[in-house]
Backbone as CSV, one residue per row, in Angstrom:
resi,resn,N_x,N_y,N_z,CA_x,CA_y,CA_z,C_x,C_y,C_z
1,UNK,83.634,78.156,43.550,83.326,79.573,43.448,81.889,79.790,42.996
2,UNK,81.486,79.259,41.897,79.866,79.293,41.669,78.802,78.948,42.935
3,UNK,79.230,77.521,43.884,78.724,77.790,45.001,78.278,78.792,45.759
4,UNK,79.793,79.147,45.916,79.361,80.693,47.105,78.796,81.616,46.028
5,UNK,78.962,81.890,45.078,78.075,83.015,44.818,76.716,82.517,44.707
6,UNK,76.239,81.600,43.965,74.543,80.813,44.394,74.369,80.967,45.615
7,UNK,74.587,80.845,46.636,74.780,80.714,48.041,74.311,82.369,48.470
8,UNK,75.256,82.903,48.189,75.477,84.232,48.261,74.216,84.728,47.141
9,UNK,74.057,84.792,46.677,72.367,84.800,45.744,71.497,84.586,46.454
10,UNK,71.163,83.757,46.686,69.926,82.630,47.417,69.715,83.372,48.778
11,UNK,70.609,84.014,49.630,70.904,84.707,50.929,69.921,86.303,50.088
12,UNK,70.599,86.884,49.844,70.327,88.001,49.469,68.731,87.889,49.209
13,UNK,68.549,87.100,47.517,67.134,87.358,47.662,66.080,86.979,48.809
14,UNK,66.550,85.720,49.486,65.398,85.302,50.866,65.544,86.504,51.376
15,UNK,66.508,87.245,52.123,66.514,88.419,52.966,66.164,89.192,52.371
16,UNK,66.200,89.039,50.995,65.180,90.747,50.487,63.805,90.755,50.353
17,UNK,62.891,89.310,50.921,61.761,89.425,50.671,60.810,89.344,52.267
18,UNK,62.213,89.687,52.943,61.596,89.736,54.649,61.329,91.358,54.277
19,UNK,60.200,91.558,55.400,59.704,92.769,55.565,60.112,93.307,56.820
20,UNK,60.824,94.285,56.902,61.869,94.661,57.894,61.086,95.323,59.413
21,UNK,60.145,95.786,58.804,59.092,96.877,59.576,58.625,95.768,60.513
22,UNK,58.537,96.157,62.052,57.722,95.523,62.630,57.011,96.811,63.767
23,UNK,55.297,96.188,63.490,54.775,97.182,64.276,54.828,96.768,65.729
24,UNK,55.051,95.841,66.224,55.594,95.730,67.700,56.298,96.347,68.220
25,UNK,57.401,96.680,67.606,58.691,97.539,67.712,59.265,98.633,66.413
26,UNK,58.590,99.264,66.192,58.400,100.170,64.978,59.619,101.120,64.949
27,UNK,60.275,101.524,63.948,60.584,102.313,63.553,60.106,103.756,63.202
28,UNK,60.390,105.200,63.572,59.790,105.615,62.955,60.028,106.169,61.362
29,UNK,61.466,106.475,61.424,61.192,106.609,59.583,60.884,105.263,59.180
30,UNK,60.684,104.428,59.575,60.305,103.164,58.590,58.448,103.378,58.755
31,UNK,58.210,103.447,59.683,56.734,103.851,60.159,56.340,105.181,59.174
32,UNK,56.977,106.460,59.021,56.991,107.571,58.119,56.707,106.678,56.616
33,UNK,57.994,106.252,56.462,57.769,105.957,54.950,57.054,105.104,54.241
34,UNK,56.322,104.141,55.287,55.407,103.260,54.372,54.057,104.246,54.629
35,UNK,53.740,104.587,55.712,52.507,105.777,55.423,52.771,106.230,54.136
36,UNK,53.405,107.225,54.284,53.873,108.447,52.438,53.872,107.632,51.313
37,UNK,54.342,106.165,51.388,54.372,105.432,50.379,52.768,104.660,50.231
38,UNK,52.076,104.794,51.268,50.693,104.031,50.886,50.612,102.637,51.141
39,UNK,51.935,102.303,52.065,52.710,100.988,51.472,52.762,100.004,53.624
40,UNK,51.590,100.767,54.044,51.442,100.198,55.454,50.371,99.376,55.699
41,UNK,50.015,98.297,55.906,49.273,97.080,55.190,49.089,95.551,56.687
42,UNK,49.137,96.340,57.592,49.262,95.376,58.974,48.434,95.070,59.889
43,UNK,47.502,93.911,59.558,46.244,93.858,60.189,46.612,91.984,60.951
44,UNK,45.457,92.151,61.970,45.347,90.978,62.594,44.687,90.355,61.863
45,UNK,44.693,88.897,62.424,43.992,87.495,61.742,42.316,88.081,62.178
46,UNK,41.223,87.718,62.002,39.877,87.727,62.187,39.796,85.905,62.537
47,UNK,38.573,85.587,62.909,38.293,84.716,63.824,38.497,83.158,62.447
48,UNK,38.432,84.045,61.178,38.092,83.189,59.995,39.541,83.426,59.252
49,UNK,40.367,83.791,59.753,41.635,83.455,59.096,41.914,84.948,57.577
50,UNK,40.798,85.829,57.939,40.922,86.944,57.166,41.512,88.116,57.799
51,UNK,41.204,89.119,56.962,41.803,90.072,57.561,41.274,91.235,58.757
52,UNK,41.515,91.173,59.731,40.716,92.180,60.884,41.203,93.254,61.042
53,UNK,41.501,93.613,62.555,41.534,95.450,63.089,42.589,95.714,62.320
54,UNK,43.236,96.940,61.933,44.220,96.859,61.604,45.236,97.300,62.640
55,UNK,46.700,96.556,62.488,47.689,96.609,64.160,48.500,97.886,63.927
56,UNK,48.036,98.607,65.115,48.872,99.980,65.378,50.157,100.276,66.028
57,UNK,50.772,100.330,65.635,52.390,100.628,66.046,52.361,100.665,67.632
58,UNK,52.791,100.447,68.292,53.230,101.276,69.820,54.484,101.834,69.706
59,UNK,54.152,103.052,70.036,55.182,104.453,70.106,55.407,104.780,71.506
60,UNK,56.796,104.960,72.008,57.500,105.515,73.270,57.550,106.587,73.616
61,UNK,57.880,107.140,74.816,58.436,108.644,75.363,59.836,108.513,74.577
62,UNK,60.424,107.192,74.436,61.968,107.770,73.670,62.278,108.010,72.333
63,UNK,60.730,108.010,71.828,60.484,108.211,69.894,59.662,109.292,69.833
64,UNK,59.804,110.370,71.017,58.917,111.652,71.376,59.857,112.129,70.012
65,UNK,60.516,112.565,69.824,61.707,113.651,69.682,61.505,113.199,68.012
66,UNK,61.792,112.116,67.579,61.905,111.771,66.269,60.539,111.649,65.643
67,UNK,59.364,111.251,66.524,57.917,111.564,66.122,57.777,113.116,65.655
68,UNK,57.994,114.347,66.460,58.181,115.569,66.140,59.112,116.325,65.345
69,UNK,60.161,116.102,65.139,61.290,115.782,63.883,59.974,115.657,62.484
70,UNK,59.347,114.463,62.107,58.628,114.508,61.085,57.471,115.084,60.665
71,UNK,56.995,115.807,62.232,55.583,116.393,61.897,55.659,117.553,61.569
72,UNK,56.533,117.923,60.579,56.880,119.034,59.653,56.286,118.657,58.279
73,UNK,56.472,117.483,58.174,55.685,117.075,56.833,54.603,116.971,56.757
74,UNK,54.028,117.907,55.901,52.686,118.136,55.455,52.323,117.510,54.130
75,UNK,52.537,116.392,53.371,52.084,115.550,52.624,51.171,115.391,53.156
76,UNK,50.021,114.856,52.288,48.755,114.499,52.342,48.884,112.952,52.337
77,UNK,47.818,112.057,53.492,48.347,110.858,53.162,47.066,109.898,52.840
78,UNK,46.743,109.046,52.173,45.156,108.473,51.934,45.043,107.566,53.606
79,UNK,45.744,107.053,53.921,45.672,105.958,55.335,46.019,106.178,56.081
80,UNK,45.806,106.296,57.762,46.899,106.314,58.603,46.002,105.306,59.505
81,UNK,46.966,104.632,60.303,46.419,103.009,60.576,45.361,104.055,61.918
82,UNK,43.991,103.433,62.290,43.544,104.056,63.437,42.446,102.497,63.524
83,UNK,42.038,102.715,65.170,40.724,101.894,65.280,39.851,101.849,64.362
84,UNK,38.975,100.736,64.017,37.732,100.667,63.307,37.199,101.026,63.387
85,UNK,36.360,101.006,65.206,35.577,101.893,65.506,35.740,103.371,65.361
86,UNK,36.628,103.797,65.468,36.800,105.262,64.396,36.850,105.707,63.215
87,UNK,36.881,104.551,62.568,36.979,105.154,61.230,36.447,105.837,60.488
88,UNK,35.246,105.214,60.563,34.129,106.137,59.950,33.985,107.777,60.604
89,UNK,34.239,108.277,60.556,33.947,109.905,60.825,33.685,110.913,59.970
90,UNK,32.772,112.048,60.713,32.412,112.901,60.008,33.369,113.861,59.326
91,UNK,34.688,112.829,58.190,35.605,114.279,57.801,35.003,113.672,56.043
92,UNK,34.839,114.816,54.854,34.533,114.719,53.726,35.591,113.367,53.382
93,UNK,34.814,112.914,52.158,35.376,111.827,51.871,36.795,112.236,50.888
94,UNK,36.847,113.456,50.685,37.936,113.859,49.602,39.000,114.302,50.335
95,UNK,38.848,114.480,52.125,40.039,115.092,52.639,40.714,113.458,52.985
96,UNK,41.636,114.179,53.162,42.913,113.309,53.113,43.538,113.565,54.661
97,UNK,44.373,112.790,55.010,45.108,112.981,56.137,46.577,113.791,56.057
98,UNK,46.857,114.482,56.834,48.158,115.098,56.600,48.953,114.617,57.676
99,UNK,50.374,113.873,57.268,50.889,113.268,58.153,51.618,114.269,58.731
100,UNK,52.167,115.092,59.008,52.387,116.061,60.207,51.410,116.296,61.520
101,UNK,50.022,116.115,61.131,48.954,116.372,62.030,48.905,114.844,62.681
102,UNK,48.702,113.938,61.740,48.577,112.758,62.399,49.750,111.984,63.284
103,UNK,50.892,112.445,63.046,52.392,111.868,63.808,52.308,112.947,65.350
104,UNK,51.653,114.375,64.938,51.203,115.008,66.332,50.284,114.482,67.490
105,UNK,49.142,113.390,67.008,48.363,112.679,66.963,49.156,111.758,67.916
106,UNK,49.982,111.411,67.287,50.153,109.956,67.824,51.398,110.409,69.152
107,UNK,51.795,111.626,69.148,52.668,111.917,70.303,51.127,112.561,71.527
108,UNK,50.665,113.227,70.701,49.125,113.383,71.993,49.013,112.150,72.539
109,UNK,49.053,110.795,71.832,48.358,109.125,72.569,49.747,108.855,73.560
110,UNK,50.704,109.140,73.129,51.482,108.717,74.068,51.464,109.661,75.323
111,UNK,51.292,110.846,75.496,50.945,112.092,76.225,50.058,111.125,77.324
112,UNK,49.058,110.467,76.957,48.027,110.213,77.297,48.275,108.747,77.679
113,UNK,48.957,107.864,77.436,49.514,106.595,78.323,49.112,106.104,77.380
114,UNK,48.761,105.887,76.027,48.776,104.816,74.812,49.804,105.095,73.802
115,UNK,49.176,104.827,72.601,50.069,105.075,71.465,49.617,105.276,70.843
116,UNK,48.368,105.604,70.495,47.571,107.009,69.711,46.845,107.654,70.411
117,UNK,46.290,108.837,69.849,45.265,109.789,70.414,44.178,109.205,70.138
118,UNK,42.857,109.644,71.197,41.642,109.159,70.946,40.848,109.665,69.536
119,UNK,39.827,109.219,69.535,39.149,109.622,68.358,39.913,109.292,67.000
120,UNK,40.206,110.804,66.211,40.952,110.705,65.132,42.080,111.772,64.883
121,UNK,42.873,111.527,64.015,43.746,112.338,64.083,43.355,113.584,63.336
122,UNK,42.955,114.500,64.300,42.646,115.806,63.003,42.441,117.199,64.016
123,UNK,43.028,117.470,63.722,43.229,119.181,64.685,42.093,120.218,64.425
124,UNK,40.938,120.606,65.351,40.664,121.675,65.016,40.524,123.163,65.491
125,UNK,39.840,123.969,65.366,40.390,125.210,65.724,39.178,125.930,66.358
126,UNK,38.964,126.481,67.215,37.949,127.236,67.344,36.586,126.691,68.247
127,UNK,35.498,127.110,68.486,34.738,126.567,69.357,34.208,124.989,68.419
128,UNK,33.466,124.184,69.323,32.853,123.365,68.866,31.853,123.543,67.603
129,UNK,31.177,124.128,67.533,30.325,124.498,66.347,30.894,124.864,65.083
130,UNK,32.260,125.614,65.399,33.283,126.469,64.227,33.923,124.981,63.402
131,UNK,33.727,124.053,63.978,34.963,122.816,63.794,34.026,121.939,62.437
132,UNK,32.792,122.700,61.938,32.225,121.803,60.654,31.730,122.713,59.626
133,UNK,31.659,122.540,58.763,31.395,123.242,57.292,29.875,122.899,57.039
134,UNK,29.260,123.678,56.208,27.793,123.685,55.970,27.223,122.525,55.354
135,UNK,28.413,121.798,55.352,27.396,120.387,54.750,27.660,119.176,55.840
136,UNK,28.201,119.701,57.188,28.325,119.108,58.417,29.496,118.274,58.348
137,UNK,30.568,118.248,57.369,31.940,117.370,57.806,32.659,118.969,58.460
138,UNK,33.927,118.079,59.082,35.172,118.604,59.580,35.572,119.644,58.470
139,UNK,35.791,120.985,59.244,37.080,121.864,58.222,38.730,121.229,58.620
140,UNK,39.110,121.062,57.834,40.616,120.777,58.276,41.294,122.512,58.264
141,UNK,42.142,122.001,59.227,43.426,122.985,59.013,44.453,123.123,58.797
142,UNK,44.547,124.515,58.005,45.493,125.029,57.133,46.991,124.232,57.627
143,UNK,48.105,124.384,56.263,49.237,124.005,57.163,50.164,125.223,58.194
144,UNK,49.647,126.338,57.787,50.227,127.352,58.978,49.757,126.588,60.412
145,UNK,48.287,126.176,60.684,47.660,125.790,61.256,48.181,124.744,62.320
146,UNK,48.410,123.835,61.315,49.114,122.287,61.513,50.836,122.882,62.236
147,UNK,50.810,123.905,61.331,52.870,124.116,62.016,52.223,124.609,63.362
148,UNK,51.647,125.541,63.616,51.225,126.324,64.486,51.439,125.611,65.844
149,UNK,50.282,124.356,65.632,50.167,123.632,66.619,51.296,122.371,67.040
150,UNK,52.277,122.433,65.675,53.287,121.371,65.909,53.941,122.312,66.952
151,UNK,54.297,123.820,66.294,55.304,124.677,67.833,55.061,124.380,69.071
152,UNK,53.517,124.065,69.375,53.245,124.381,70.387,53.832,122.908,71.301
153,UNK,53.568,121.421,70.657,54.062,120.347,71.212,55.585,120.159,71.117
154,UNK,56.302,121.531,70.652,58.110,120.966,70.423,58.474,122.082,71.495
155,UNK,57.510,123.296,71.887,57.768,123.932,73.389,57.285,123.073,74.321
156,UNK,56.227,122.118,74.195,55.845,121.472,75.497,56.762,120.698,75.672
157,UNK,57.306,119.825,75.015,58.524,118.717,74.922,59.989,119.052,75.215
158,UNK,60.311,120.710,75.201,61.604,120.713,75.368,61.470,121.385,76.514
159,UNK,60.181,121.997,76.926,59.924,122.589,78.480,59.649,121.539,78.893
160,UNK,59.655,120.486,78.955,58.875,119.326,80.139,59.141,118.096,80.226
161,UNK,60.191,117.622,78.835,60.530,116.329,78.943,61.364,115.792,80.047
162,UNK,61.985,116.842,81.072,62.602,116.400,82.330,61.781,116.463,83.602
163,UNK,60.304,116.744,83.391,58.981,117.009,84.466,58.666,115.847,84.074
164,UNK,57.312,115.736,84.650,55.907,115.408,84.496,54.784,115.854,83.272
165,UNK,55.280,115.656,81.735,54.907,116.023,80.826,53.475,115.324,80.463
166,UNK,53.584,114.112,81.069,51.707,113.872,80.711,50.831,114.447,81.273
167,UNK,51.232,115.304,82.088,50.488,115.999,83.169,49.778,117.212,81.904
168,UNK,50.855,117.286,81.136,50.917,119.154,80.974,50.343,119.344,79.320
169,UNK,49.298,119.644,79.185,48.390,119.507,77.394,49.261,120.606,76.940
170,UNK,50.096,120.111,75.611,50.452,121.519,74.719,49.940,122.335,74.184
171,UNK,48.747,122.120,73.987,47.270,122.958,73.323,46.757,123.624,74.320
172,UNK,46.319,123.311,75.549,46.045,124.270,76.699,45.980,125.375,76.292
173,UNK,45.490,126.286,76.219,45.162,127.838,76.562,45.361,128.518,75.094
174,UNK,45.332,127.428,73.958,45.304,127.807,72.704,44.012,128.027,71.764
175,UNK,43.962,128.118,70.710,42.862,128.255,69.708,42.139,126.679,69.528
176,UNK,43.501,125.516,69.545,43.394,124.473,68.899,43.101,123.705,69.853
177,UNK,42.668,121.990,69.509,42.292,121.156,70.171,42.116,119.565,69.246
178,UNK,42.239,118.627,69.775,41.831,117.474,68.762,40.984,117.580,68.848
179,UNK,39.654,117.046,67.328,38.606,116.720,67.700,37.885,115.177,68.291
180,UNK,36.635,115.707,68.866,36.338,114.740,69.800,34.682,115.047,69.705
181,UNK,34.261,113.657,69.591,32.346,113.343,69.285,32.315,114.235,70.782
């Protein structure tokens, strides 16, 4: 009897120190909750055995529905995994990402035949010039803003997911737009 329970011990903790998440095949509340938790940490090898790009989930047309499901949440998030070459952008160093905008983000990349949107994830409003503040970063927008534009991708999705929906921009003929250099 001490066997099997050592046994039965030894099982448990090895399996509790596997990391369940895989960004090959992602989850999305598991994908949700290590964002919110700060706790998403998945980069490739570099040529020297360090750490490089960091690896971005690939997201489906059949994780449309549950991607939009979460982009109600407007938590603020410090990371959301994106290219290198993007990283650096003109948004203040004190704004933060809001994962509702950025999970919208990542249903725009699939829109678009990847699995994120280009550039970065950040919605803005208004002509090109309107889209920066007097000390030349990004204004973000409000979360009315952010819901605003989530309506607009949960009418494109329930009007079109039986069409030709990459065809069809949910922002079209709106205020809003991602931004783009």
């Amino acid at each position: 009897m001490k066997r099997l329970i050592f046994y039965l011990s030894a099982f448990v903790v090895l399996t509790s120190c596997f990391d369940e998440f895989d960004p090959k095949r992602p989850g999305v509340k598991e994908f949700v909750e290590k964002i919110k938790r700060g706790k998403y940490d998945y980069y490739e090898k570099d040529n020297w055995g360090g750490q490089g790009e960091v690896i971005l989930p690939r997201f489906y047309e059949a994780q449309i529905p549950e991607l939009l499901h979460y982009t109600n949440d407007m938590t603020p998030v410090d990371m959301f995994p994106m290219h290198i070459l993007v990283s650096s952008t003109p948004v203040a160093e004190e704004r933060r990402y809001i994962l509702g905008e950025c999970l919208l983000w990542v249903v725009e990349g699939i829109r678009n035949g990847g699995s994120y949107g280009d550039g970065i994830p950040f919605l803005v409003k208004g002509k090109k010039e309107a889209q920066k503040d007097e000390e030349g970063f990004l204004k973000p927008l409000s979360e009315k803003d952010i819901g605003a534009a989530r309506e607009l991708y949960i009418l494109w999705w329930q009007g079109n997911r039986n069409r030709d929906w990459r065809v069809i921009n949910p922002l079209e003929g709106s205020e809003y737009s991602w931004f783009s250099w």
